[in-house]
N, C-alpha and C positions, 0 to 999 in steps of 0.2 A: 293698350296700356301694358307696357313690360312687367314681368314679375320682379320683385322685388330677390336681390342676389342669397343665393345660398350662404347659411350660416351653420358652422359645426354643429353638430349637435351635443349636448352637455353629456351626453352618456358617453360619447366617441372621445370627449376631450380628457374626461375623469378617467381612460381606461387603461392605463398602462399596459405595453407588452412586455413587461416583467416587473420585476421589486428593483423599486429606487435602488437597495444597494447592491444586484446584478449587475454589475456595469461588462463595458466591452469584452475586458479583458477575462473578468469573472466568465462570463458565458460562453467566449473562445477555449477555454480551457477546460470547461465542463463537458461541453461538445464534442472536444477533441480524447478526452480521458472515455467517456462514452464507445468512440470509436474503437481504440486500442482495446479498451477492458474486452469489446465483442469478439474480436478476436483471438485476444491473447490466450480469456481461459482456457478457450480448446484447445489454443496449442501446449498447452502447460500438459494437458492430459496426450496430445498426440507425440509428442518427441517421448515419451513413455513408452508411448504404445510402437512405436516408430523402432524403439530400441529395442523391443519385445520380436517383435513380426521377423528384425533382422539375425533373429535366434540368440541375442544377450539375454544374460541371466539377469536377476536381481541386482547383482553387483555391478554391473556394466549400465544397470540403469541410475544405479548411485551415482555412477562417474560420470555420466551426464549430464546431472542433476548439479553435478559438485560444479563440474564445468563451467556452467553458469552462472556460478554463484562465486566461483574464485576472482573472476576479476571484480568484483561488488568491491571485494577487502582490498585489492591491489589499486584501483585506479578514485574509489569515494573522497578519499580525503583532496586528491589534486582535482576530481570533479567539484569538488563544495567551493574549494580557492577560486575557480576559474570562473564561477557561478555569480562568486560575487565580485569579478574583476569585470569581467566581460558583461553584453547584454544576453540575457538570460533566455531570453526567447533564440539565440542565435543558437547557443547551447542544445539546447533542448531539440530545435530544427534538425543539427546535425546527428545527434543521438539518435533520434527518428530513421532518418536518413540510413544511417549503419545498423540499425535493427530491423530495416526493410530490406536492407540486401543480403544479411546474413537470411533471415528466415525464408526471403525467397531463393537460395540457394541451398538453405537444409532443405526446402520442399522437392527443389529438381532432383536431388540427390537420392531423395527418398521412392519418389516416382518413376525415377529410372529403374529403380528397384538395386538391390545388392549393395546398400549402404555399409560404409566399416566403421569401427567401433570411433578410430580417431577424427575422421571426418565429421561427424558427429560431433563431437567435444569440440571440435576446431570453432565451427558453425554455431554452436552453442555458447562459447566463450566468446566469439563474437557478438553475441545478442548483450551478452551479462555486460560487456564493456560498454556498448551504447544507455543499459541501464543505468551503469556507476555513474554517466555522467548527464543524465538525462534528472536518477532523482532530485538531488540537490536541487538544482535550477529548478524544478517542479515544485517543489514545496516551497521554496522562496517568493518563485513567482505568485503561489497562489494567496499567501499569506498577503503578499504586497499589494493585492486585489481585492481584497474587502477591508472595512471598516470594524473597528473593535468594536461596538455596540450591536453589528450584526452578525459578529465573528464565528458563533456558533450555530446559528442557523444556518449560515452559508457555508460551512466546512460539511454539515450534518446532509444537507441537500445537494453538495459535491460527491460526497460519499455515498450517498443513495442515487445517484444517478451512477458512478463511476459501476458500482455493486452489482444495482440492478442488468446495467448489462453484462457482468460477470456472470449472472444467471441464466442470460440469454446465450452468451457463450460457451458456458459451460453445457448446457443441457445441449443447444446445437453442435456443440464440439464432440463429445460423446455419439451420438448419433449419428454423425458423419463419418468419424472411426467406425463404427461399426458396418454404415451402410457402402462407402467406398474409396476406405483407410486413409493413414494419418497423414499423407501429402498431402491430399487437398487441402484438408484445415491449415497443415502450413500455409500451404501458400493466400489462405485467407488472413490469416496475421500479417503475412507482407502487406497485403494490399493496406491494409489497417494503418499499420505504419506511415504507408503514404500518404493516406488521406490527413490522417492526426497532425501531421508535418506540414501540410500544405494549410492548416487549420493555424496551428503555432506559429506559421511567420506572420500572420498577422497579426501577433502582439504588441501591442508599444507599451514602448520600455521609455518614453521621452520622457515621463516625468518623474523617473527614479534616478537621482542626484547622483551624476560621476561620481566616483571616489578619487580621492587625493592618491598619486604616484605613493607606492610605501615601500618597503625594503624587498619587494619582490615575493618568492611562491613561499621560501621558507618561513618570510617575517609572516604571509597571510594563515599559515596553520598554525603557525606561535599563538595569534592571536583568537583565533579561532578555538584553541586549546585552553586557554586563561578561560575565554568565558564558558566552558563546558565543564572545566573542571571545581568549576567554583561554585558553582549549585547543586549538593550532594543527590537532592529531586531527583534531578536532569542523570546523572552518572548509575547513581543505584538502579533505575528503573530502565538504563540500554542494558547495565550488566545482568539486571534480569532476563531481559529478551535476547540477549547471546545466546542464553541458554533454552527459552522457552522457541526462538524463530530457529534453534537447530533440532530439538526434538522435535515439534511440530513439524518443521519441513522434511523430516527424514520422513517420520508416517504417513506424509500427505504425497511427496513426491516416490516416495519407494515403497514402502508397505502397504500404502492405500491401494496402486494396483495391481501389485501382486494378488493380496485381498481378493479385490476385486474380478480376477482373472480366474483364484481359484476358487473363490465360496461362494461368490454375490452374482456370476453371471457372465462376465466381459467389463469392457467399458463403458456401455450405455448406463447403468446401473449408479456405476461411479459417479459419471457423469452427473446423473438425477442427485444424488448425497452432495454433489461441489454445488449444484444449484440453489438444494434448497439452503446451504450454508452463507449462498449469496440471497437467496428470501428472508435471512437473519439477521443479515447486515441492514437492509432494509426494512425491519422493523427497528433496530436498533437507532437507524438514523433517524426515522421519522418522531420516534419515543424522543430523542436529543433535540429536534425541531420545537419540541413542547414542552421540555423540562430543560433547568440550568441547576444544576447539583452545585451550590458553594464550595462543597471539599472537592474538586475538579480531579487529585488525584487517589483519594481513597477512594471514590468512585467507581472510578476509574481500573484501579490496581484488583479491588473487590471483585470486579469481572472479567479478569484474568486466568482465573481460578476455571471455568466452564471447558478452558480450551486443552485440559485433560480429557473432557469427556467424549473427544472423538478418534484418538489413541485406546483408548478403553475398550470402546466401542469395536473398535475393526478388532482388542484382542481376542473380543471372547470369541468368533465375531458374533455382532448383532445381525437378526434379518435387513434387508433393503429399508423398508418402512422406519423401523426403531433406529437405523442409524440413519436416514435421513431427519428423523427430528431432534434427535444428538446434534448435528447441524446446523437445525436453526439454531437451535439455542448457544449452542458457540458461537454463531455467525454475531447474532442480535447483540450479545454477552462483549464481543471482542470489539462492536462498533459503537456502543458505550465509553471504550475504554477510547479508543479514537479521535473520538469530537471532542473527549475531553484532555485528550495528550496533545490534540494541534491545537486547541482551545490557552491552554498553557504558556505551550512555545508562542503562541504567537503574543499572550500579554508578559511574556519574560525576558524574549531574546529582542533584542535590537536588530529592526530589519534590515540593516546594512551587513551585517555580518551573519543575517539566518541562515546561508546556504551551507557556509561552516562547520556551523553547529549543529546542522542537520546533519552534514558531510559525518561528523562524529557519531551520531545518533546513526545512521546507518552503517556508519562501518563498526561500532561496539557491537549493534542487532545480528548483523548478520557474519560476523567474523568465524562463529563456530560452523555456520553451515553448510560450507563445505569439505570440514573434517568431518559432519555429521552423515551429510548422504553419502559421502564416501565412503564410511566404515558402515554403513547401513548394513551393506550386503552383509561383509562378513562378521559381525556382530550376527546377526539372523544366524548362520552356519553355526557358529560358538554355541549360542542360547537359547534358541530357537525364535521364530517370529512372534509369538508371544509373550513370551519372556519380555523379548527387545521392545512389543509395544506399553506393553504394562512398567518398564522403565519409562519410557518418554511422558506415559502420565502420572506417574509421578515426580518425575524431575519438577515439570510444571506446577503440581503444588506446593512444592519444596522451596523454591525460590521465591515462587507469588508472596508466601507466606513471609520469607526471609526480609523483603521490599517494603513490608509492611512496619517492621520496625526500622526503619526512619523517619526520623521526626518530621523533615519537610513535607514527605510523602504524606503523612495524616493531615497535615495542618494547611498544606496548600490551598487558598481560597480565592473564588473568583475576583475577581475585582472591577468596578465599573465606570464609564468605556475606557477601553485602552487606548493608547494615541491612534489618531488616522491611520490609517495604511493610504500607501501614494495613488492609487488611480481612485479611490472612494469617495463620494458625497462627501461635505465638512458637516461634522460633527458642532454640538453645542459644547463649552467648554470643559477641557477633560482631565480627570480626576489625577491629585499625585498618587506616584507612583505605590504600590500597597506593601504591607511588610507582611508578614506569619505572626499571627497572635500569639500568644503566651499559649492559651490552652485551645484545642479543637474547638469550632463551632459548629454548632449545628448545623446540619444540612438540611437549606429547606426547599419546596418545590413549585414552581408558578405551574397554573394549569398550562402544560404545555410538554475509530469510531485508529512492507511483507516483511500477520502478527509488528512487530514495533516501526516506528513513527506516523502511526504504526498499521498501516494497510499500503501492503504495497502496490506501488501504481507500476504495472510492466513497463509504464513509454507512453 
């Protein structure tokens, strides 16, 4: 007598291997952001140290810093255009693509040993261009990948995975300068690159609707510009972070290792302080996982305020210990503000034109930063380095505070669900559109995010 045929069993069939609204695309990108973040942090602290070993001063470390950060302003706005002309995954592949060759080309160079100052910049401004056009398409794409009803849980759990390996890379990036210098780690950010790239072509983009032929690259920043500049929210809070992502980057990318070279130890040390700043972001996400603040941006803006305290820190300076918990608490403080900045743009902006308007939101963010690290140096020589850090936090409360009197900025409130996003589960029927009340409402809480748009994703 045969046995009778095998039948699933109820616990194997109820068990998902992820959340309903994790779909493909969501988890390719997670994966792939995972990749890069592991590598990247260290290299952010190795081309520092890269510039150091090669006998640059402080200022020369500015210029590298700037390096990377000039084509952000030069080429974001025709990255956002292209992001939203083009498919977006193709974008993103090739950005990859060119941030893999430059960084495995600054690593030969460095390796060979006798690096010069312009090579360097050359190889570096080669990375920043791949960024310009990598982020747009990144934050589009990812928006375009989850559903408004799970919108903040899955940006808050993008952000803590992206983070968390920032933690891992950071502290392994650190450590690897120390133990057998800053070429290797480059050349680990290449490999990164490749793999992230090889991850991203398998995107699909089929069911995010052509756009209509329009009047070409100038009519697409026209438009792109109408709807940025018509939300004072959206405008006040990049022109904040002009200011807050070019102090902050001066002290993290220039003064931090300097600091760190001559008070705290080396760069292992450092190292340890970017980590546990990436052990903040990760409390901050998981805290955003379990809370939904209704005022999304005085929330938000309110925690903007902490990311003085790590400027502060390097002036007096603080020991290793005391400024690694400065750290978290900026970390946690800034990924607050995050979940609930992509939380926004994604129930505000229409997703056919989001890469645009991010395009603006990254190039208002970061347009100061590289006048900033580049006058790092000589600023320090003027004023001395503490002087010049105790500027940078203050600038920070200066503006935070400034941001705050606008209206939108207070009154901003969540609203429930936002239209589908295109690869997402369908939703139950969805809500119109929400306006700003007359007066603040309460904010209240169910038991239960590079600096602006605001955590920057390297590639």
């Amino acid at each position: 007598m045969s046995s009778p045929p095998a039948t699933p069993t109820r616990t194997s069939a109820a068990r998902p291997r992820r959340p309903a609204w994790a779909g493909r695309n969501y988890t390719l990108l997670t994966g792939a952001a995972v990749v890069t973040n592991l590598g990247s942090h260290g290299a952010l602290i190795a081309a520092a140290f890269a510039v150091m070993e090669a006998g640059g001063s402080g200022g020369d470390v500015g210029l590298v810093a700037a390096a990377r950060t000039l084509p952000l302003v030069l080429f974001l706005l025709i990255g956002g255009a292209l992001a939203d002309r083009l498919p977006r995954h193709r974008v993103m592949v090739a950005a990859n693509a060119l941030n893999c060759v430059s960084q495995a080309a600054f690593a030969a160079l460095v390796l060979a040993g006798d690096p010069q100052l312009w090579q360097m910049m050359l190889l570096t401004a080669l990375c920043g261009t791949g960024t310009a056009f990598f982020n747009p398409a990144a934050e589009g794409m990812l928006l375009s990948s989850v559903s408004g009803e799970h919108s903040h849980r899955a940006f808050a759990l993008f952000r803590m995975a992206m983070n968390g390996a920032g933690i891992g890379g950071a502290a392994l990036g650190g450590a690897m300068i120390a133990a057998i210098g800053p070429g290797w780690v480059l050349a680990v950010d290449a490999a990164a690159f490749a793999v992230a790239g090889a991850l991203r072509a398998f995107l699909d983009v089929g069911h995010i609707a052509e756009r209509a032929p329009g009047g070409g690259l100038p009519a697409d920043l026209r438009e792109g510009w109408v709807e940025f500049k018509s939300r004072p929210w959206l405008w006040s809070i990049v022109l904040q972070f002009s200011v807050v992502v070019a102090v902050v980057g001066a002290a993290e990318s220039v003064y931090g290792p300097l600091v760190a070279r001559d008070r705290l130890g080396g760069p292992a040390p450092w190292g340890l302080a970017l980590a546990f700043f990436g052990i903040g972001t990760i409390a901050g996400a998981v805290l955003m996982m379990l809370w939904k603040p209704r005022r999304l941006l005085l929330v938000g803006t309110l925690c903007v305020f902490p990311l003085a305290l790590p400027s502060a820190g390097l002036a007096v300076p603080l020991p290793v210990w005391a400024l690694c918990a400065v750290m978290l608490v900026s970390g946690a403080a800034i990924e607050v503000f995050g979940v609930n900045w992509m939380t926004t743009m994604h129930q505000e902006i229409p997703e056919e034109k989001f890469s645009r308007v991010s395009a603006y939101d990254w190039f208002g963010s970061v347009s100061m930063l590289p006048l900033a690290t580049a006058v790092a140096g000589p600023v320090e020589t003027a004023v001395g380095r503490t002087a010049a850090l105790w500027g940078c936090a203050t600038l920070v409360v200066l503006v935070t505070a400034a941001v705050l009197t606008v209206p939108d900025v207070r009154r901003m409130t969540r609203r429930a669900p936002t239209p589908v996003r295109a690869d997402a589960p369908a939703l139950p029927a969805q809500s119109p559109p929400a306006t700003l009340p007359a007066e603040p409402a309460a904010d209240h809480a169910t038991p239960r995010p590079a600096p602006a748009g605001h955590g920057t994703n390297p590639g």
